[in-house]
Backbone as CSV, one residue per row, in Angstrom:
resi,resn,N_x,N_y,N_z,CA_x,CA_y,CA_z,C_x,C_y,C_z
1,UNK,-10.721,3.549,-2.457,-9.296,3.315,-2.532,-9.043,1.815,-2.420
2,UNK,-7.983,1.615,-3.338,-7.686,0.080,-3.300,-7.010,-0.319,-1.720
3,UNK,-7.030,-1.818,-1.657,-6.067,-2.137,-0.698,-4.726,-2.041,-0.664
4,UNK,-4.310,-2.437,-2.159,-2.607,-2.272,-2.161,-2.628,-0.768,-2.287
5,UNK,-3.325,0.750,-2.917,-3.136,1.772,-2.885,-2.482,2.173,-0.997
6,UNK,-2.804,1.383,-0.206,-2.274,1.753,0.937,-0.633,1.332,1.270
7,UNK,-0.705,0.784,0.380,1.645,0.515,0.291,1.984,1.285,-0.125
8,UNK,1.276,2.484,-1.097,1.846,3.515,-1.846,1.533,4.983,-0.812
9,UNK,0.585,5.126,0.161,0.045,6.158,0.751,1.311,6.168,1.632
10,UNK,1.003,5.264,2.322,1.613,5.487,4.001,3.176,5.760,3.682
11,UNK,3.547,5.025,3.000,5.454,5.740,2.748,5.603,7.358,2.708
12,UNK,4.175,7.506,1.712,4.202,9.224,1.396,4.365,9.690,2.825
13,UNK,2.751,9.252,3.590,2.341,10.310,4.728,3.789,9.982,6.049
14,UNK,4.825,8.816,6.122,5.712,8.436,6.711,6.588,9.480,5.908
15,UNK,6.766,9.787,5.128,8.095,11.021,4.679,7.427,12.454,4.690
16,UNK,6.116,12.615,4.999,5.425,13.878,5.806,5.384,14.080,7.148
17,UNK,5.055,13.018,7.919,5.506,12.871,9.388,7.151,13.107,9.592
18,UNK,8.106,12.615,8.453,9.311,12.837,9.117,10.324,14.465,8.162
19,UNK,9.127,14.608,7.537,9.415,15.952,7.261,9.082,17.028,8.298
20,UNK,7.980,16.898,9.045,7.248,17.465,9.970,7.772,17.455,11.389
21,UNK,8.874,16.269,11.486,9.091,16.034,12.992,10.419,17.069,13.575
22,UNK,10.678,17.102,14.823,11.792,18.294,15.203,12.543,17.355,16.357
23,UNK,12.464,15.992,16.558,13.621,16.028,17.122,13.574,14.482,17.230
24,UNK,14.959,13.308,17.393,14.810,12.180,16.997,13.265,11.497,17.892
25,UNK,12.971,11.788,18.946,11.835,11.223,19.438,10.379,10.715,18.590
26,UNK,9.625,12.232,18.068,9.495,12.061,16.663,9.499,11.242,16.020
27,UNK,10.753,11.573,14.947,11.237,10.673,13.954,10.834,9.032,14.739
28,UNK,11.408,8.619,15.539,11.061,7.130,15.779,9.512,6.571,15.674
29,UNK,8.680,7.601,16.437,7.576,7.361,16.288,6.621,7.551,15.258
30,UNK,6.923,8.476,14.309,6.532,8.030,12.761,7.245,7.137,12.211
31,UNK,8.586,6.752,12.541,8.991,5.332,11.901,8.378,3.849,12.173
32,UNK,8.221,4.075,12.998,7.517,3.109,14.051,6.063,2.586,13.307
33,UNK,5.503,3.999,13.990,4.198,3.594,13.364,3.963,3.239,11.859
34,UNK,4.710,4.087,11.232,4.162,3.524,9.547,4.881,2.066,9.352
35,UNK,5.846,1.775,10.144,6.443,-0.044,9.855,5.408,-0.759,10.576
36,UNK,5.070,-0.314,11.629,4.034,-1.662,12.196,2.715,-1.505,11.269
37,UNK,2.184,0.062,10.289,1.088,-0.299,9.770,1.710,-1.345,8.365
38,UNK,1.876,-1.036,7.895,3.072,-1.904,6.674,2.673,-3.459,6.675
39,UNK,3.570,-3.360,8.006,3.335,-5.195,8.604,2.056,-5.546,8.891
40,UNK,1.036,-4.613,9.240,-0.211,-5.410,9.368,-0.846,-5.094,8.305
41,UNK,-0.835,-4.737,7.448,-1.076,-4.395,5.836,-0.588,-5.851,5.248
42,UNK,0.664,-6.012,5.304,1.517,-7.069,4.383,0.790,-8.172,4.891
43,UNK,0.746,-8.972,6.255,-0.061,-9.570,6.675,-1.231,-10.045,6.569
44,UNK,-2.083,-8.918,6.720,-3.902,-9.483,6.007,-3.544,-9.626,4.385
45,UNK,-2.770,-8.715,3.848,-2.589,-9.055,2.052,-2.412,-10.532,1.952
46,UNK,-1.436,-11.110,2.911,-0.607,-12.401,2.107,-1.652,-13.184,3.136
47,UNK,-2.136,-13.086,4.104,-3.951,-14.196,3.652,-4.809,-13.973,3.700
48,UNK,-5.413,-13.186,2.978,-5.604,-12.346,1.822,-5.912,-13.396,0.743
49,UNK,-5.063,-13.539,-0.419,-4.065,-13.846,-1.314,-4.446,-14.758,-1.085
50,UNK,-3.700,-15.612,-0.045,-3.776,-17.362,0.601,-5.071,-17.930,0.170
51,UNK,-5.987,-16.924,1.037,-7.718,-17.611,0.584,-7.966,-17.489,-0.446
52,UNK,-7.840,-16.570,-1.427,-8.246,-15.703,-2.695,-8.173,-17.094,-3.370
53,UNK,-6.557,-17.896,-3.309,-5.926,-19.183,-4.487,-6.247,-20.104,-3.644
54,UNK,-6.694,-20.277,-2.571,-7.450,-21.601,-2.275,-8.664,-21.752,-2.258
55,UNK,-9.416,-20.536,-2.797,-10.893,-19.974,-2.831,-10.865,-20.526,-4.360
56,UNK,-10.288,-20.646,-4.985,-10.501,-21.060,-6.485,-9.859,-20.052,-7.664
57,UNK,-9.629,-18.898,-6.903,-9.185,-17.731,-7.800,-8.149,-18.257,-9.162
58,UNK,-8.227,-18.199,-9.816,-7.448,-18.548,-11.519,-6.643,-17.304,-11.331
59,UNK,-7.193,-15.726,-11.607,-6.729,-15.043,-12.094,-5.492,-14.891,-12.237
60,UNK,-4.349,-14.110,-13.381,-3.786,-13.976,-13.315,-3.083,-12.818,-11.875
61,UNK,-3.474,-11.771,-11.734,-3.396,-10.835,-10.962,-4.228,-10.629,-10.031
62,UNK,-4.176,-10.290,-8.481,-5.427,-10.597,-7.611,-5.417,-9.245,-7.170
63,UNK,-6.800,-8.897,-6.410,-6.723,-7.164,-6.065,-6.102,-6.144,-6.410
64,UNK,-6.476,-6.177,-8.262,-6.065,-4.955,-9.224,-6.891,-4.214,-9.145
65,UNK,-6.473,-3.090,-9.495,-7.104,-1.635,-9.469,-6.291,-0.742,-10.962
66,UNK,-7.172,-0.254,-11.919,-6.480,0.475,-12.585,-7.057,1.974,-13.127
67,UNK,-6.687,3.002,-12.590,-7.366,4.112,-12.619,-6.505,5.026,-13.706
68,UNK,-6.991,5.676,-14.858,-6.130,6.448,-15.408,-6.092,7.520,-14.946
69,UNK,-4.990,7.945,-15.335,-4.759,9.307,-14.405,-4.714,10.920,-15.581
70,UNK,-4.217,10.507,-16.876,-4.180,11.410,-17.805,-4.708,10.551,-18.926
71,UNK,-5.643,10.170,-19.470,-6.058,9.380,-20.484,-5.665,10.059,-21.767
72,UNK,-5.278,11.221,-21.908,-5.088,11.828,-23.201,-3.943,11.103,-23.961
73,UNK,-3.162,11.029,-22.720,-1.304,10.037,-22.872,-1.366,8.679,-22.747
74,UNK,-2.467,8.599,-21.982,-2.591,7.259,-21.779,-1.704,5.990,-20.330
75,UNK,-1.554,7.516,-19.652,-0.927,7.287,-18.099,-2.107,6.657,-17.411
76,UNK,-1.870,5.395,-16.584,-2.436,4.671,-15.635,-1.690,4.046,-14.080
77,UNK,-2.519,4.412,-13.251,-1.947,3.755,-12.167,-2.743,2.472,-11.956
78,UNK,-1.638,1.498,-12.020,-2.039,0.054,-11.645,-1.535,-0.422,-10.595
79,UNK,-2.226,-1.299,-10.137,-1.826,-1.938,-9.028,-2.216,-3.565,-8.797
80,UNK,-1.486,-4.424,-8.172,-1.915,-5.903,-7.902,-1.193,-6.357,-8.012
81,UNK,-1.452,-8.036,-7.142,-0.717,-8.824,-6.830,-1.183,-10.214,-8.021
């Protein structure tokens, strides 16, 4: 699994936790937790990133990932910064 694939997970499993929860106590603490993982996600990404373009990196796009998902149609999930 990619690194940015984890900005797309945790929102999911954060609207399963708060599908799952029964009373505001709960709810805070899956809110909670999936914002502080987020922020330490967003964090190592952006230096991350930082080193990647002071490492020499050119590329246009940095930590892409592109997996097709129905190749018949020609559906792909991409991802990167």
């Amino acid at each position: 699994m990619n690194f940015l694939s984890l900005f797309v997970l945790i929102p999911l499993l954060m609207l399963l936790g708060l599908w799952l929860s029964r009373n505001i106590s709960q709810i805070r603490t899956v809110m909670v937790t999936g914002a502080s993982a987020l922020l330490v996600l967003s964090i190592a990404l952006t230096v991350m990133y930082l080193q990647a373009r002071q490492g020499g990196a050119t590329d246009e796009m940095l930590f892409c990932a592109d997996v097709a998902w129905y190749p018949a149609l020609n559906i792909h999930y991409s991802v990167g910064v």
